[in-house]
C-alpha positions as CSV (number, residue, x, y, z in Angstrom):
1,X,90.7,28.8,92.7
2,X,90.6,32.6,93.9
3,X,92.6,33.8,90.6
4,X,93.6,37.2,93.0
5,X,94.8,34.9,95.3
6,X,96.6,32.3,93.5
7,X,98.1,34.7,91.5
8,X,99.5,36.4,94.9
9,X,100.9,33.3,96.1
10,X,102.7,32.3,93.0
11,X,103.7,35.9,92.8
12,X,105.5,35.8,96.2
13,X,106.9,32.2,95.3
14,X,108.3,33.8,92.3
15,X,109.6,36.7,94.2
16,X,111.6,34.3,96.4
17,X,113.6,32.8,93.8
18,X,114.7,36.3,91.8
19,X,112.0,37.1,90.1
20,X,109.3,39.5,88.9
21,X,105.7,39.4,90.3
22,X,103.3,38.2,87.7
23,X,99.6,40.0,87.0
24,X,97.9,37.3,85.4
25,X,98.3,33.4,84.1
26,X,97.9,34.4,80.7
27,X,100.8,34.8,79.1
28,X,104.4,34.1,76.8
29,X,106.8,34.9,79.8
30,X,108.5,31.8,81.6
31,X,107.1,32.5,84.8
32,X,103.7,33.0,83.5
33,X,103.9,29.6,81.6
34,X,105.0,27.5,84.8
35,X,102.7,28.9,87.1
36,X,100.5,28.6,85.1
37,X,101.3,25.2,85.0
38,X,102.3,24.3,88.0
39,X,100.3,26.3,91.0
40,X,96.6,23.6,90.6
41,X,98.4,20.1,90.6
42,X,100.9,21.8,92.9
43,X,98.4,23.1,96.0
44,X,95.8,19.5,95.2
45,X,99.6,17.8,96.1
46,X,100.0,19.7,99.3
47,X,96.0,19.3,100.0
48,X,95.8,16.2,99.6
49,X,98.9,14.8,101.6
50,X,97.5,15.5,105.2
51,X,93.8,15.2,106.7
52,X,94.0,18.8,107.2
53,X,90.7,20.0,108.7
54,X,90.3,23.2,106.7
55,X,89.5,21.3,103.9
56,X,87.9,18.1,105.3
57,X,83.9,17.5,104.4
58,X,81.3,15.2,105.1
59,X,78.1,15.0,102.5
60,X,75.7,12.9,101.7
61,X,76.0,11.1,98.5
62,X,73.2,11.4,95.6
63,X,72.6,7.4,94.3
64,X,73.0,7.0,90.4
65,X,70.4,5.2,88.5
66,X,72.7,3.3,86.8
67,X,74.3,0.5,89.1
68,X,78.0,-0.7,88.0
69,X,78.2,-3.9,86.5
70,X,77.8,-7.3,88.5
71,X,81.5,-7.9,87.7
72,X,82.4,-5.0,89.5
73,X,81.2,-6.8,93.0
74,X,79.3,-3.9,93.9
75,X,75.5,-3.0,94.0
76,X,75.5,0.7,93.9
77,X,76.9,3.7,92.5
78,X,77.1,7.5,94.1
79,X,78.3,10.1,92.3
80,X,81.4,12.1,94.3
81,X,81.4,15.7,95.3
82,X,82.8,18.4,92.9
83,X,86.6,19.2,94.1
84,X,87.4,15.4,96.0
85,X,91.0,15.6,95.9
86,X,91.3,12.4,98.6
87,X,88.5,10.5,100.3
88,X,88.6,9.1,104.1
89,X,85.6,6.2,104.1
90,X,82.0,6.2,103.0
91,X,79.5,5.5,105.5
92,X,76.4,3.7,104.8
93,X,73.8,4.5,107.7
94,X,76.7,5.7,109.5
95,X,78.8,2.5,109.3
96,X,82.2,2.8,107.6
97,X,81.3,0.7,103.9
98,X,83.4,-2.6,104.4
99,X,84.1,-2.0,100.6
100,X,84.2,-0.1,98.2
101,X,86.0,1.5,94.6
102,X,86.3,5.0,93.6
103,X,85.5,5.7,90.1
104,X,86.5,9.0,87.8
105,X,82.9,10.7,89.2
106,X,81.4,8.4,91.5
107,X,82.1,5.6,94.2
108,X,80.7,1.9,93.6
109,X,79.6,0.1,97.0
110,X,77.2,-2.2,98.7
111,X,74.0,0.0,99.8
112,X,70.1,-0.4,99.3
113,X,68.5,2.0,97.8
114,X,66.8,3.1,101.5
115,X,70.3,3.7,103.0
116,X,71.7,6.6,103.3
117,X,75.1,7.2,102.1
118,X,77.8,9.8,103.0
119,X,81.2,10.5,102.2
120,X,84.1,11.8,104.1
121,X,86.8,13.1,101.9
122,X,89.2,16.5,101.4
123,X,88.1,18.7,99.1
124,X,89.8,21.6,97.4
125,X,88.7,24.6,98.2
126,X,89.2,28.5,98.2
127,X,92.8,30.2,99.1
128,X,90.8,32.2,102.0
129,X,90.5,29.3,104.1
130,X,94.1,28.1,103.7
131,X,95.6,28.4,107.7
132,X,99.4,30.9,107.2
133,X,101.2,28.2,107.2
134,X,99.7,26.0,104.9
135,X,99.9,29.2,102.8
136,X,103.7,30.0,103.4
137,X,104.5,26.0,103.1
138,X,102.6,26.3,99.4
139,X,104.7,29.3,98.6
140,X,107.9,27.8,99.1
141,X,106.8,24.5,97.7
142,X,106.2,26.6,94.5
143,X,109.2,28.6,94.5
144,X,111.4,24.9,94.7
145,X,108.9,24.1,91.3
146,X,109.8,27.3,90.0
147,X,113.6,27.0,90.2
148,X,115.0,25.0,88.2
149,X,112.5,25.7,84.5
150,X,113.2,29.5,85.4
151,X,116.2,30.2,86.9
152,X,118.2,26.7,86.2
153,X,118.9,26.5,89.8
154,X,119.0,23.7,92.0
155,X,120.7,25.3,95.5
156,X,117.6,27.5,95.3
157,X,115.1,24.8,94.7
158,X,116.9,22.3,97.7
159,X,116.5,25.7,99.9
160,X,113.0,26.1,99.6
161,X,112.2,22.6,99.6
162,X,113.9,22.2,103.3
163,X,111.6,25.8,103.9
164,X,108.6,23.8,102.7
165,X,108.9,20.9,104.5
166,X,109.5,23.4,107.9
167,X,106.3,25.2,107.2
168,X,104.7,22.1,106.3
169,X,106.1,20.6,109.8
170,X,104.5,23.9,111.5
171,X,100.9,23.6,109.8
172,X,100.8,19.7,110.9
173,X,101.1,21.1,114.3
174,X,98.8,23.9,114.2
175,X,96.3,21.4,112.4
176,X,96.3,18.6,115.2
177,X,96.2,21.3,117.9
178,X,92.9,22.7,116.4
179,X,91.0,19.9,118.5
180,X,90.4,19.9,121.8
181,X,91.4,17.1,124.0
182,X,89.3,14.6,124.7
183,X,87.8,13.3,127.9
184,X,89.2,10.3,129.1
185,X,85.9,8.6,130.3
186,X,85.7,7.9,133.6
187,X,85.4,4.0,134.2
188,X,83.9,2.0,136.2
189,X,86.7,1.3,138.9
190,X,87.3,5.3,138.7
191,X,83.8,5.6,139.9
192,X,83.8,2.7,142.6
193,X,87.5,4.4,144.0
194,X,85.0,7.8,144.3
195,X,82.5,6.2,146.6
């Protein structure tokens, strides 16, 4: 987390319902505390709950020396990226894993020792990568967290929940129309109609 950053967005979330900007996490004041509290598990929420592309990785995976237990089904153990907030698939040797568990730091799943092993996931990362709306649908998210433990309202945080789920709604779109469309391959009845 960019502290200048998050403290900007939760400042302009708290601006939104009433109040005062805020100049740092540390603090006594109401808004400090729940910002404070609330701005990490708050963005990982909103990060996590689309395969954004900002924020999707591949990597390859570094093998543990310890293997999980033979209860456990699986041969292997790789330990997982700093920042994995959700993960797509492993691959082993670019095949999707057929199975597999995620652990607290690592992933358990069926891979010789030769193979090579990468991992698809979403990843937190910095504020400065964040698309505007993803940004703006963040800042109303947190001004509809701030709402009711400092202002005791519930109008306001319905309002910028319904604004949250619009910018949300906005940066799905953007995020799918980052891709180019793909060619439709031509087949082979396309290419005997050409002759």
């Amino acid at each position: 987390m960019a502290q200048a950053d998050a403290l900007k967005i939760c400042s302009d979330a708290l601006v939104l319902i009433g109040e005062n900007p805020i100049d740092s996490f540390e603090g006594a004041s109401a808004a400090q505390v729940v910002a404070n509290a609330r701005y990490q598990p708050t963005a990982d929420l909103l990060l996590a709950s689309h395969p954004w592309r900002f924020n999707r990785r591949i990597e390859m995976l570094a093998r543990l020396a310890a293997a999980p237990s033979a209860a456990t089904g699986y041969s292997a153990a790789y330990a997982l990226p700093a920042g994995v907030l959700r993960i797509v698939a492993p691959f082993v040797d670019g095949m999707v894993a057929p199975g597999w568990e995620p652990t607290e730091t690592a992933i358990w799943l069926d891979a010789e020792p030769t193979q090579t092993v990468e991992l698809e996931y979403h990843a937190r990362v910095d504020e400065i990568r964040w698309p505007p709306a993803f940004r703006q649908a963040l800042v109303y998210r947190l001004a509809a967290e701030f709402a009711v433990p400092i202002r005791d309202d519930t109008k306001i945080q319905q309002a910028m929940l319904q604004l949250a789920e619009r910018e949300l709604a906005l940066a799905r779109h953007q995020n799918a129309s980052e891709r180019p469309a793909r060619r439709i391959p031509v087949g082979r009845f396309e290419a005997l109609r050409r002759r």
